[in-house]
C-alpha positions in Angstrom: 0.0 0.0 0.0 2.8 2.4 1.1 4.9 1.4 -2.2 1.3 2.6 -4.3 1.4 5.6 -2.5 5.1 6.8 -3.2 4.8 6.0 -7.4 1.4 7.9 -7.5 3.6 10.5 -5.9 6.5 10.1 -8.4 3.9 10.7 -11.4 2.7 13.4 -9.8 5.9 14.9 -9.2 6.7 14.8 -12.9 3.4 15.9 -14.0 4.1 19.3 -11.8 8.1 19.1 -13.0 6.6 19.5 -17.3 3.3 21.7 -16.1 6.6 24.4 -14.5 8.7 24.0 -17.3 5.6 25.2 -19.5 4.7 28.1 -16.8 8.1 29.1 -16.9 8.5 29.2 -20.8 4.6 30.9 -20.6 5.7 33.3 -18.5 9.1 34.2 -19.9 7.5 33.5 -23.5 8.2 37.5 -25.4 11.6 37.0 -24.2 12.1 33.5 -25.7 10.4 34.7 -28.7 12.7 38.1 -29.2 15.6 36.0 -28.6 14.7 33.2 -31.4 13.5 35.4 -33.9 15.3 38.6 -33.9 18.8 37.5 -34.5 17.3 35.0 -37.7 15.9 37.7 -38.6 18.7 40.4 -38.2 21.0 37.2 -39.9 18.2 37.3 -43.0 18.8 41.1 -43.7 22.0 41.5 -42.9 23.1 38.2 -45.9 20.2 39.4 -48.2 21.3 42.9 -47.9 25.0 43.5 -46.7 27.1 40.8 -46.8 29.6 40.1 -49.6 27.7 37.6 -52.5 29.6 34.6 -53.9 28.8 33.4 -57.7 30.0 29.8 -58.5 30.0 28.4 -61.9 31.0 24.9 -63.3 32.7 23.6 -66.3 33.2 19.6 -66.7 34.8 17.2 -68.9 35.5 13.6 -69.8 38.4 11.7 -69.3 39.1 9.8 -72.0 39.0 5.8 -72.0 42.7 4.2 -71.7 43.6 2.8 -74.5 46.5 -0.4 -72.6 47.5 2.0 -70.4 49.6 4.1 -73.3 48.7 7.4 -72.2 49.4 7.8 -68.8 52.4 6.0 -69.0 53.8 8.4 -71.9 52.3 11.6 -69.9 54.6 10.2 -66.9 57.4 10.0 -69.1 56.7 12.9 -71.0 56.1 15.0 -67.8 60.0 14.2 -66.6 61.1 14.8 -69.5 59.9 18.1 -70.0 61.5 18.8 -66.4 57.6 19.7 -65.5 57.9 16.8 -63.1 59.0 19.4 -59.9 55.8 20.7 -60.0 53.6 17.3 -60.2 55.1 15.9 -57.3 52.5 13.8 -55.3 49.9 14.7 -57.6 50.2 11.7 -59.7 50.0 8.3 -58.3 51.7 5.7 -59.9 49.3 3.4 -62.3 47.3 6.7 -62.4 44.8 6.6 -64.9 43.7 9.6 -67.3 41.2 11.2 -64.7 44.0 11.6 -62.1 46.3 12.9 -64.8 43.4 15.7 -65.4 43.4 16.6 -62.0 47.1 16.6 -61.3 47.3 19.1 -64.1 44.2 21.2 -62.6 45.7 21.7 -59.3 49.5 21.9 -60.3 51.4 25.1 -59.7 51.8 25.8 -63.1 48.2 26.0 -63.8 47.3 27.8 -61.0 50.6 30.6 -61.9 49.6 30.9 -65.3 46.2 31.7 -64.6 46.8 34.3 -62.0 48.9 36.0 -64.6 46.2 35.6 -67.3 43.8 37.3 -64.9 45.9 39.3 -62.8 44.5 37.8 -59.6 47.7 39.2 -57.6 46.2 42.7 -58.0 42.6 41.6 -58.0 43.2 39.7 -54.7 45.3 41.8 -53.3 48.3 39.5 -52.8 51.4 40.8 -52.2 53.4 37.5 -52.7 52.8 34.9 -55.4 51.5 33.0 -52.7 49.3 34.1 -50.9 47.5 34.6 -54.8 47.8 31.1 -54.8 46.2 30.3 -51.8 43.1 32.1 -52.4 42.6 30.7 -56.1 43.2 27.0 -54.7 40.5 28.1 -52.0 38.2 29.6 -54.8 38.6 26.4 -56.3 37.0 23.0 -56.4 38.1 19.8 -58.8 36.3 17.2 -58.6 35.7 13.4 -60.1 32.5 11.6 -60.7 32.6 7.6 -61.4 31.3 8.4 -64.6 34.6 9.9 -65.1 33.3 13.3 -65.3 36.0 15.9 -64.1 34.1 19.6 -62.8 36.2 22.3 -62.1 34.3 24.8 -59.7 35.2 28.2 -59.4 33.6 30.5 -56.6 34.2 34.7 -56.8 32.2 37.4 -55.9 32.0 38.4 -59.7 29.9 35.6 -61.8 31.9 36.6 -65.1 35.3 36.4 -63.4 34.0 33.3 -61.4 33.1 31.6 -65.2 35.8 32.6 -66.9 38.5 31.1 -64.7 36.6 28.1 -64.4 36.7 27.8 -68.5 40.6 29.0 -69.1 41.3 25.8 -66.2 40.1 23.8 -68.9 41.3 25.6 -72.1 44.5 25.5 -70.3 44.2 21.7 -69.4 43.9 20.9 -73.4 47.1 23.2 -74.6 49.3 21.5 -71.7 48.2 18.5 -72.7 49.2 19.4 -76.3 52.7 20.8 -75.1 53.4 17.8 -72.9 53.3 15.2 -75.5 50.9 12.7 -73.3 51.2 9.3 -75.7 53.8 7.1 -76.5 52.5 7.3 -80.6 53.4 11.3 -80.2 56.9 10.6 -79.2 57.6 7.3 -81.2 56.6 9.5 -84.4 58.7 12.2 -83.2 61.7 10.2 -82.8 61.2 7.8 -86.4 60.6 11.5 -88.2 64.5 12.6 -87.3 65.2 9.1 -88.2 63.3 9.3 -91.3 64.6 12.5 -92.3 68.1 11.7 -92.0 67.7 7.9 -93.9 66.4 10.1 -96.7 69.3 11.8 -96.4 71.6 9.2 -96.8 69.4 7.4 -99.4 69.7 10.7 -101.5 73.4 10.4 -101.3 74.1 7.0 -101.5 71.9 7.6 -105.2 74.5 10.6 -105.9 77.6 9.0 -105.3 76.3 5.7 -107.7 75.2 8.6 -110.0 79.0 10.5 -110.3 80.8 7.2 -110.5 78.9 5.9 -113.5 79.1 9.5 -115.4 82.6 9.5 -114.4 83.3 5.6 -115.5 80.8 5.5 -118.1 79.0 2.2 -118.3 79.8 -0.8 -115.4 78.2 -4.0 -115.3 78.0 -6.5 -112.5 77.6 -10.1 -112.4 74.1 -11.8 -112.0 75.7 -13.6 -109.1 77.4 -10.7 -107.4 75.0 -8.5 -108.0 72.4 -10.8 -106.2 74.7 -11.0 -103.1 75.0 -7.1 -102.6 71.3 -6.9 -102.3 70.8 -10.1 -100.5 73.3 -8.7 -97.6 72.4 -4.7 -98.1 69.0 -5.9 -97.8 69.6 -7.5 -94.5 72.1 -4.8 -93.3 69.3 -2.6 -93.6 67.3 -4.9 -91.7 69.7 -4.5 -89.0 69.5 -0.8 -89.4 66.0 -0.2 -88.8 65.2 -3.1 -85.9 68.5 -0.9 -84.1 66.4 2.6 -84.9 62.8 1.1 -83.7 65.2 -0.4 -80.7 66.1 3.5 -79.7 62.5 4.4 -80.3 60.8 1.8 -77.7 64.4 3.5 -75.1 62.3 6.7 -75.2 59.8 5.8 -72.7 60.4 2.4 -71.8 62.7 0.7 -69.6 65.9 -2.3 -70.7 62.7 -4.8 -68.9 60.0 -3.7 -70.8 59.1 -6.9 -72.7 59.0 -5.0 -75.7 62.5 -3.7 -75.3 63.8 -7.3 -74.7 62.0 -8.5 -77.7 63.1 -6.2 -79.7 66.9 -6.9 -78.7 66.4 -10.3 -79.2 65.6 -9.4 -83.2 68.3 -7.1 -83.5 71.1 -10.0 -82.1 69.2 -12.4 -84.3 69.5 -9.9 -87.7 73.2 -9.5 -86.7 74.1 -13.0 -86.6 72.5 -13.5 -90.4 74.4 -10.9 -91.2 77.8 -12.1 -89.7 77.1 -15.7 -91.4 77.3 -13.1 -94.6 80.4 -11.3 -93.8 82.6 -13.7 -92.5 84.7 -16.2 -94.6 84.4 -19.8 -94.3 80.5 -19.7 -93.0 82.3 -18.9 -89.5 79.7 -17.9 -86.7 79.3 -14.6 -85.3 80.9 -14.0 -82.2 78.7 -14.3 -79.1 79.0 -11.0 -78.2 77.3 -8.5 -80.5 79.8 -5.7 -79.2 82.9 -7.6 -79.9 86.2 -5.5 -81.0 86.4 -3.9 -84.3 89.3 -6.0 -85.4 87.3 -9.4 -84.4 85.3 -8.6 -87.2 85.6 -8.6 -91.0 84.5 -5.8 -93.8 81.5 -7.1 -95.8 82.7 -8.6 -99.1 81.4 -10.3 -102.3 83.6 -12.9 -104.4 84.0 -10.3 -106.6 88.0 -10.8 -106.7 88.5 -11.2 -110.5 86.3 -8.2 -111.1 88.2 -4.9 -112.0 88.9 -2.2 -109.7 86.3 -0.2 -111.0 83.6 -2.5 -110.4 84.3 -3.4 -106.9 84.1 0.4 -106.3 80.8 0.4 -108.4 79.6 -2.8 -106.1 80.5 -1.1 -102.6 78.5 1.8 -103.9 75.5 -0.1 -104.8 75.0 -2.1 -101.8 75.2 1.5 -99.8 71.9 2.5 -101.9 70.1 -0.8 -101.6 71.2 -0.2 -97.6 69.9 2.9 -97.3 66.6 1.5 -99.9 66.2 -1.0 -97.1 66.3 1.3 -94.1 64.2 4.0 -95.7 61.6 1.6 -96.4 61.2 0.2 -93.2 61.7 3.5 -91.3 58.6 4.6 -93.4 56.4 2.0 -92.1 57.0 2.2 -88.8 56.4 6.0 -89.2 53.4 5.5 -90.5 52.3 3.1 -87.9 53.6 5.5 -85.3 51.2 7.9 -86.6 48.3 5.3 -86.0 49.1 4.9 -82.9 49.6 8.6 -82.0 46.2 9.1 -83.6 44.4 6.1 -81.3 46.3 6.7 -78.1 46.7 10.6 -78.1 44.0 11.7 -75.0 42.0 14.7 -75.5 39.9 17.1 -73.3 36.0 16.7 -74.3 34.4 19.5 -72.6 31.1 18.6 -71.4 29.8 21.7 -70.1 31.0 25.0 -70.6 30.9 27.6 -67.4 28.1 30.4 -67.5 28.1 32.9 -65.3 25.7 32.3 -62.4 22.4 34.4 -62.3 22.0 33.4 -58.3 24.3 33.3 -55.8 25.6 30.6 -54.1 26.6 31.9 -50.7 25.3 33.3 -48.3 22.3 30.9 -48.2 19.8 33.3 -46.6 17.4 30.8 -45.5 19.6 28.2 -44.7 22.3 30.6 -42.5 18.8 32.2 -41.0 16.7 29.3 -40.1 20.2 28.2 -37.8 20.6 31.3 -36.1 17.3 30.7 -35.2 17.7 27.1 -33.9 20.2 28.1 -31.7 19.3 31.3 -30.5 15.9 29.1 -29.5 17.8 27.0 -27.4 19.7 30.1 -25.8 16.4 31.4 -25.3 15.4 28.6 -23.5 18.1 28.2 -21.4 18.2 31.8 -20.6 15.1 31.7 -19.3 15.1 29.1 -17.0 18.9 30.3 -15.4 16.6 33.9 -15.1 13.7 31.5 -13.3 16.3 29.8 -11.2 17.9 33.3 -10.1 14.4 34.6 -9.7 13.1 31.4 -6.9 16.9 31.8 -5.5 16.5 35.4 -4.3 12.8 34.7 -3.1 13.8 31.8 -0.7 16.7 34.4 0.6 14.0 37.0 1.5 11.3 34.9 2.7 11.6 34.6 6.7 13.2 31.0 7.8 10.9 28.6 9.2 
């Protein structure tokens, strides 16, 4: 019975505990109410009104798809190279793919320095060192990547133009350094076979001279079926050897001695050299076993052309140089042409999805938003304050009031 009588006294405690808390927010309610409402509101004037409006515009693009990995490896290479490298540092992970390269570029220092000069930011933000420029553009700005592979470069200023027009050179600027950089391993094989080619036509052109002066000058020389078949049998295969050497270099540019390529590539240039040796040396003797023997270990390319006249070995030695130089301007030609293939399939380019517009609303302040928070918490200050000035108030009364 006694145990009934102390819970109904529990409940009733608690129903007169909620019924005060309402009396006191009742009685202290204009205060609550000022509290909550006038600083949202004050908030609400003073961001639609007074405070400093940002703009934010967007431009995106698309990373292109990787076509065996080609053209991040060649941007890599390309990238130290150039001696760019200092400035990508950390930026781009190894296996990165063409989306990180995008963004590497978009936040690298050399971006952000060219445009600052483009704009003059230093002025317009007031910088006095490079920077501090810096910092405020990287804080303006916003890169991001979607797993649709869409890359958005956001740009926030307090002018929408400005805002949209940064946002547009970052990818303007993102498609010429991609140009400069050479970012494909096609761009810097073809650059590399077109000295190549250019210099085999070269030769080829004088190699066709000196035949051309010797015959004016020794009229008429004819060669044996049998010799003659020799010198283009072996100046067909020195060429051979010629061009496997020159696509060898090529695949050095941006690949390593363990690429399998590279190895592959070696192993046809020792082959072609041994054929060539089985040519050159007397008595079918094998070639040596190691392709960079000495000089003298080795013997000049010659034909059995021992009872021929002086004049015609000189015309022969002259002949196989053109069929030589035939040989490696023929092949140099092909694999400049598939260089160009290459360059052409593997070369990434910037596709721009969306071009920035300047922004007709601002983004920041967010009136209601920034408001409707003030008031939230100026509510609960309200509260609060209102029952530390009800605590004060039933503090001072039970000081006056006479003790019992």
């Amino acid at each position: 019975m006694m145990a009934d009588v102390q819970q109904d006294r529990r409940y009733d405690d608690d129903e007169v505990n909620i019924v005060d808390y309402w009396r006191v927010l009742t009685k202290r309610g204009t205060l609550v109410l000022t509290l909550a409402i006038l600083p949202a509101l004050l908030t609400g004037i003073y961001c639609y009104f007074f405070a400093t409006k940002i703009y934010e515009s967007t431009a995106s693009v698309l990373a292109p798809k990787e076509t065996g990995g080609g053209a991040t490896a060649g941007l890599a290479a390309a990238l130290a190279a150039s001696g760019a490298g200092q400035f990508f540092t950390g930026l781009l992970p190894s296996g990165a793919t063409s989306r990180d390269t995008f963004v590497a570029i978009l936040k690298s220092r050399t971006m952000t320095e060219e445009l600052i000069t483009r704009f003059k930011l230093r002025e317009y933000y007031d910088a006095e060192y490079i920077e501090e420029a810096i910092k405020k553009l990287r804080d303006a700005t916003d890169v991001s990547v979607s797993r649709e592979g869409v890359v958005a470069v956001k740009v926030e200023d307090k002018d929408p133009k400005l805002a949209a027009d940064i946002a547009n050179a970052y990818v303007s600027t993102l498609d010429r350094m991609f140009a400069k950089l050479g970012t494909s391993e096609g761009s810097r094989q073809r650059a590399f076979l077109a000295d190549r080619l250019e210099k085999s036509e070269k030769a080829l052109r004088q190699a066709e001279d000196a035949v051309r002066r010797f015959a004016e000058a020794n009229r008429a020389v004819g060669l044996q079926e049998q010799a003659k078949g020799m010198i283009e049998a072996g100046a067909r295969l020195k060429g051979e050897v010629i061009a496997a050497e020159v696509a060898l270099e090529s695949l050095r540019t941006y690949s390593t001695e363990t690429n399998p390529q590279v190895v592959q590539q070696k192993a046809r240039v020792d082959e072609l050299k041994r054929q060539l040796a089985r040519m050159q040396y007397s008595g079918g003797e094998e070639l040596p076993s190691d392709p960079n023997a000495p000089a003298q270990a080795r013997q000049e390319y010659h034909l059995p052309v021992s009872k021929m006249p002086a004049v015609g070995v000189q015309y022969a030695r002259l002949m196989r140089e053109v069929k030589i130089q035939e040989t490696v301007f023929t092949l140099l030609t092909q694999q400049y042409e598939q260089a160009k293939i290459a360059e052409a399939r593997d070369m990434p380019t910037v596709q721009v999805l969306d071009k920035a517009v300047p922004a007709e609303r601002n983004s920041k302040p967010k009136t209601v938003l920034t408001s409707a928070i003030v008031g939230v918490l100026s509510l609960l200050f309200a509260v609060f304050l209102a029952f530390f000035l009800e605590y004060l108030e039933r503090a001072r009364a039970l000081r006056s009031s006479p003790a019992s």
